[in-house]
C-alpha positions, 0 to 999 in steps of 0.5 A: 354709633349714632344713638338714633340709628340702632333704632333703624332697620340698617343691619338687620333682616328686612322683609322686602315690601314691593308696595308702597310703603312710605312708613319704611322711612327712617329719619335720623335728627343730624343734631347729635353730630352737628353736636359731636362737632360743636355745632348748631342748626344756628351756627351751621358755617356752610351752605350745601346739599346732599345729593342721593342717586338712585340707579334702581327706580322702578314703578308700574304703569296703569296698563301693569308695564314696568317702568325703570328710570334713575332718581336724583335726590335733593336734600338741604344740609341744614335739613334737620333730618337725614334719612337713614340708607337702608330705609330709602332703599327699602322705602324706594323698593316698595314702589316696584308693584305700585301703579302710577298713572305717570311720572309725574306722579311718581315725582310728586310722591317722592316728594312729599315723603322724602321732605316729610322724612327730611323736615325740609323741601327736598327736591326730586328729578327723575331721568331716563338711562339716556339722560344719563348716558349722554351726560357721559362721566365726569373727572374731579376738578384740580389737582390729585394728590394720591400719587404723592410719595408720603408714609402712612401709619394712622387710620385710625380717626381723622387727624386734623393735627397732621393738616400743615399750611403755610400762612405767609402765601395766599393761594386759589385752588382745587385739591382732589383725592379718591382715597377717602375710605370710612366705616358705616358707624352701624354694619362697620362696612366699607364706605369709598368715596373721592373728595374734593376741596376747593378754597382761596386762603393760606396754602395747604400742603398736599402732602398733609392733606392726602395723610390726613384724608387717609387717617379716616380709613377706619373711622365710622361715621355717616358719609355727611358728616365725614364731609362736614369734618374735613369742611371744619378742619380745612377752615380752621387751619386755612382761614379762607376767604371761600371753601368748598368740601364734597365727596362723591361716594360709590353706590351701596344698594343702587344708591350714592350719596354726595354731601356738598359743603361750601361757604358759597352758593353751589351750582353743583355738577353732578354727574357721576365719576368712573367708579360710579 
């Protein structure tokens, strides 16, 4: 467990705060993983974002009517906070009886509490269902390796010695599987999600990417740093010129999280898949 996060409210009994109640915020340093994986806020060898989706935004116009939208968090990888899941939800909940004289508002609030929790800028867009409705739902890039015929028997903790590469030949391509499956490292529930990576170097053999994918099926830990552990491996075995890791997981509590990792700059798409 995260030494910090017993500290949180995840797993616990919580009362449900329907005013504004920015103190609900946990954050959680991401120093102490960023250590697990010999890393420093100086060293970090990814560029990148999380990106959080909230499906249950609600808050009171001056006249008392309700508003409901979908909010769009923006938070920097190197920020050196995450916020704790359950605290968002708690904190974002809490604005369900508070009056906003507009959108605006609303948008600069989150704002400012989201960035004061993360200890970076964090960026914020609220949208309508039909925003969101006419974006439609977006499919993985590249290739799928779930239906590869391959035997399974670690799950364990990720195993990185399972990756195989051939690095005689240098390929550009896109992988995708929608097998990844972790453990919350506090409440031990499931955690599902759909990874992709992207990457021009040695070539990976996709059968050892899918074994190696699965090995995190029992594995706790939070949803970014599952992605900052496949980033480091994959680099590690590839030596690639560029590489891109994401992961967009299935909503908990109205929320998902997409953890965005890459050597380059991202436009990142985030449109959400079917089984979001």
């Amino acid at each position: 467990m995260h030494p910090a996060a017993e500290h949180s409210p995840l797993g616990k009994s919580s009362e449900y705060i329907a005013t504004y109640t920015p103190s609900l915020l946990f954050p959680i340093a991401r120093a102490a993983k960023w250590a697990e994986l010999g890393l420093t806020a100086q060293t970090l060898p990814y560029k990148g974002v999380d990106f959080w989706n909230c499906y249950e935004l609600s808050w009171l116009l001056p006249s008392g009517k309700p508003v409901v939208a979908i909010g769009e968090f923006c938070i920097p990888a190197e920020s050196p906070n995450i916020i704790e899941s359950k605290s968002f939800k708690l904190y974002l909940n809490s604005l369900n009886q508070t009056a906003f004289a507009d959108r605006q508002q609303v948008q600069a609030t989150l704002e400012k509490d989201l960035s004061a929790a993360a200890g970076m800028p964090v960026g914020v867009r609220i949208r309508s269902l039909a925003d969101i409705e006419g974006e439609g739902v977006a499919s993985l890039p590249g290739t799928c390796v779930d239906d590869l015929d391959v035997s399974i028997s670690s799950y364990d903790r990720p195993q990185p010695e399972l990756l195989r590469c051939d690095a005689s030949r240098v390929v550009e391509e896109s992988l995708h599987s929608h097998l990844l499956k972790s453990n919350c490292p506090v409440t031990s529930q499931p955690d599902w999600g759909s990874v992709v990576v992207q990457y021009r170097g040695a070539v990976l053999d996709h059968a050892s990417f899918l074994e190696y994918i699965v090995s995190f099926r029992q594995h706790s830990d939070f949803h970014e740093q599952c992605v900052e552990r496949i980033f480091l491996d994959l680099q590690c075995l590839l030596k690639p010129e560029h590489l891109t890791v994401y992961a967009r997981y299935v909503r908990r509590g109205g929320l998902d999280i997409n953890p965005y990792r890459s050597t380059e700059m991202l436009d990142v798409d985030n449109r959400r898949l079917a089984r979001q």
